[in-house]
Steps between C-alpha positions, in 0.01 A plus 500: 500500500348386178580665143262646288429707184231737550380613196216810514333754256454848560173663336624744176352793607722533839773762481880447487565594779239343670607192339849536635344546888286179437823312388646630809247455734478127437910485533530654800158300638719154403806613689323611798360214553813341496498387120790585256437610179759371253368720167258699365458469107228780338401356216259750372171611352384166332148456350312255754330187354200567572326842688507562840275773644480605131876560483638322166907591618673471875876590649650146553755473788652183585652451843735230620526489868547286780226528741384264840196324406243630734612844356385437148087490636526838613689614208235411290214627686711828472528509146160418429345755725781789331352747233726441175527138542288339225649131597777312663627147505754320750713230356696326712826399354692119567844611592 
């Protein structure tokens, strides 16, 4: 299993506590697949560099997990086909 830091933005207008089942959805998605997620650091409302589907701020959530490579495809495909997500970004870390 490879490490990586998934970074992703959640679109301002999404509630709380819709935020909170995203966060968990994409937990729980990493562990099932038999990836371990070491931490989960919310950042916060942050004004985005540039617009994105005429959004000027976004949620940042940065993930560090462990996570078998063919895993992190379909992770991605998830995220970008979830309502919410604005964009993501793997990282993978050289540990």
């Amino acid at each position: 299993m490879n490490k990586y830091e998934l970074m992703y933005v959640i679109s301002c207008d999404t509630a709380e506590e819709k935020r909170e089942q995203l966060i968990a959805k994409f937990k729980s998605y990493a562990e099932s697949k038999g990836g371990v997620v070491e931490g989960i650091d919310r950042i916060g409302m942050k004004k985005l560099a540039y617009p994105i589907n005429f959004k000027n701020e976004g949620y940042y959530v940065l993930m560090n997990l462990s996570l078998p490579m063919a895993e992190v495809d379909a992770m991605s495909k998830l995220m970008t086909i979830t309502d919410g997500i604005i964009r993501h970004l793997f990282i993978k870390k050289n540990a």
